[in-house]
C-alpha positions in Angstrom: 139.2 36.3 139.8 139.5 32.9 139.3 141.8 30.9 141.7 145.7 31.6 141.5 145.0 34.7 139.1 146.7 36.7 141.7 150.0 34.5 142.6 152.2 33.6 144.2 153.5 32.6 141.0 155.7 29.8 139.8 159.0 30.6 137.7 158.3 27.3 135.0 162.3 27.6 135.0 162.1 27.3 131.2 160.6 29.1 128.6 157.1 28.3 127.5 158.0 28.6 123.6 161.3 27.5 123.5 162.8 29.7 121.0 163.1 27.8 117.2 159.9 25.7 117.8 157.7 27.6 115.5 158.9 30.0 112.7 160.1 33.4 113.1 161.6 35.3 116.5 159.0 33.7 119.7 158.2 37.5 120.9 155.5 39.9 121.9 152.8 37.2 123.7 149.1 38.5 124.4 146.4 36.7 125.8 142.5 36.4 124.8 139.8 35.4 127.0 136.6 34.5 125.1 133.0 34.8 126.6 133.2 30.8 126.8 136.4 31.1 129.2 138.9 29.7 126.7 142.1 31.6 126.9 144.2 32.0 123.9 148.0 33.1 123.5 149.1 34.6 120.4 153.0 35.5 119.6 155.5 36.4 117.0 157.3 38.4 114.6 157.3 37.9 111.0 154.6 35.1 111.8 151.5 35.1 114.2 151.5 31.8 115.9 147.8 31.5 118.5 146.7 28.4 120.5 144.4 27.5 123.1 145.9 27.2 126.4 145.5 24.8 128.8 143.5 25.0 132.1 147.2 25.5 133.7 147.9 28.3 131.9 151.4 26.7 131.4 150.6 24.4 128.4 149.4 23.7 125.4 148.8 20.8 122.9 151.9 21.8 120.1 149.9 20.1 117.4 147.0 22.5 117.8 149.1 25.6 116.8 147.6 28.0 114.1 150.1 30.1 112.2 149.2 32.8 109.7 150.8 36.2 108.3 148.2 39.2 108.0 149.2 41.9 105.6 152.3 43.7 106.6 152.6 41.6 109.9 155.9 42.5 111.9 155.1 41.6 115.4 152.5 42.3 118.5 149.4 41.0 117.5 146.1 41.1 119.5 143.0 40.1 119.8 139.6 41.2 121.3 135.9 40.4 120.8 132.6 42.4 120.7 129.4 40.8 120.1 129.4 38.1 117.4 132.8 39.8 115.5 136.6 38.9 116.5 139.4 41.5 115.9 143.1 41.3 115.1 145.4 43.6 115.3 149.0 43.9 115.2 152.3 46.3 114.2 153.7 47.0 111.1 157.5 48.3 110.1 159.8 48.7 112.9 159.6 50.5 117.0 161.8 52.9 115.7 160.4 54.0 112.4 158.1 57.0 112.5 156.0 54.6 110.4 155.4 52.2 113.0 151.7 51.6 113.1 148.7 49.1 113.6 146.6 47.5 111.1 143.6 45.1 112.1 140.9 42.7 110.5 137.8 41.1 111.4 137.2 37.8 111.9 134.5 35.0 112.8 136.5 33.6 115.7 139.9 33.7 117.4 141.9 32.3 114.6 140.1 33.9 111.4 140.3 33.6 109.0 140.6 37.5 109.0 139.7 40.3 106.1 142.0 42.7 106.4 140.3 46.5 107.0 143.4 48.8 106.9 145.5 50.9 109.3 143.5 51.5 112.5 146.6 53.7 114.0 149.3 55.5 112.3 151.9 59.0 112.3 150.2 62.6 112.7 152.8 64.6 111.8 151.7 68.1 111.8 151.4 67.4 115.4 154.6 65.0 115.9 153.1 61.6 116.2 155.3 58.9 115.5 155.8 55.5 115.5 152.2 54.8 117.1 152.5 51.1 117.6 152.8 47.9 119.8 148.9 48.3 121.4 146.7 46.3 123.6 142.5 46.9 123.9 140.5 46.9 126.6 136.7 47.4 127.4 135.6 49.6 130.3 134.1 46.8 132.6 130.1 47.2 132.5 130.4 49.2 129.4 131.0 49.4 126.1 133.7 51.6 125.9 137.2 51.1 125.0 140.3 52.2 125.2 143.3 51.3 122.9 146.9 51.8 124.9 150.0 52.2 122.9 153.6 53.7 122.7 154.8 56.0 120.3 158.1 58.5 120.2 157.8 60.9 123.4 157.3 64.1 122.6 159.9 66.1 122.4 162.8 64.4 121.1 161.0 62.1 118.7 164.1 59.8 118.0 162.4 56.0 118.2 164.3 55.0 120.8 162.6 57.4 124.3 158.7 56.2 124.1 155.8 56.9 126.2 152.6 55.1 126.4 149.7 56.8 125.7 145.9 56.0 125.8 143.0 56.5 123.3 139.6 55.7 123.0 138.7 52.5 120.3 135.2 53.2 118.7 133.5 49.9 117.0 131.4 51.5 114.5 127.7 49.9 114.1 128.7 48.1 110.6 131.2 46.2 113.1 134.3 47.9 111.5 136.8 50.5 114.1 136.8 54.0 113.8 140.6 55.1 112.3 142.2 56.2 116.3 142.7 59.6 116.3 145.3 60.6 119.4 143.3 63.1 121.4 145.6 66.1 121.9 144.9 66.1 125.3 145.0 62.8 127.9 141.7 61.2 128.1 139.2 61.0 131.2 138.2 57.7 131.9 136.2 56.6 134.7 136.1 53.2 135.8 132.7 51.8 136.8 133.0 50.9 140.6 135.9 53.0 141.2 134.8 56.0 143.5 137.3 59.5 141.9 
């Protein structure tokens, strides 16, 4: 890890997005390192807003801001990369809908311009999934296999408000498109190269 990665961290004693500086509610950051170390931060609800940030961490140039709406686009988008193709993802409807789910797109790089492929996570009601939304993505270091974390209504006593998180495997399919997550009934194994069990 780089320098100051691990703290002691700074309280900027204001926000970094004041709110009302771009359009729509300033919620639901993420962050995107690219292979060439460039960091992005995406935010928003109703609106995806994404920019560059600065070496600080702390900053960025206002002017540089990208703003877009992908289909459907309520709030928590994300974005990770494998190989040559970018992917977007974000949650549609509301947290406490049993409809809450993700939809993603492919893109050439970390702005787009992205093709919309569908829903990538949704409901299973014949075995009380709901509201499956609000993800992030990560890849196994050392390998290529990922894992897709996300909360949906705990189970029992599905009422959109009491969530748990829950982890899934992501599978990038070989025409660069993702495999439709299917919640594995049971939790999911996972070992973590390095890591001794």
């Amino acid at each position: 890890m780089g320098e100051g990665q691990l703290g002691p961290f700074t309280d900027l004693g204001r926000p970094l997005i004041p709110a009302g500086q771009f359009a729509g509610p300033t919620i639901d950051p993420s962050v995107f390192t690219d292979d060439d170390g460039t960091i992005y931060l995406y935010w928003g609800n109703s609106v995806v807003h994404a920019v560059a940030l600065n070496p600080d961490m702390v900053s960025f140039d206002a002017d540089a801001v990208r703003s877009w709406i992908p289909t459907d686009f309520r709030e928590a988008v994300f974005v990770h990369r494998r190989g040559d193709v970018y992917y977007a993802s974000w949650s549609v409807n509301d947290t406490r809908e049993a409809d809450y789910c993700v939809r993603y797109a492919t893109g050439p790089g970390p702005f787009g311009p992205w093709e919309d492929h569908g829903v990538l996570l949704s409901r299973v009601d014949e075995r009380d999934i709901l509201g499956t939304g609000h993800h992030s993505i990560l890849r196994l270091p050392g390998t290529d296999e990922w894992i897709i974390a996300y909360h949906r209504f705990a189970i029992p006593g599905d009422d959109g408000v009491h969530r748990e998180v829950v982890f899934d495997r992501l599978i990038h399919r070989s025409d660069g498109l993702l495999e439709p997550v299917d919640p594995a009934p049971e939790p999911i194994t996972v070992r973590i190269p390095g890591q001794v069990r």
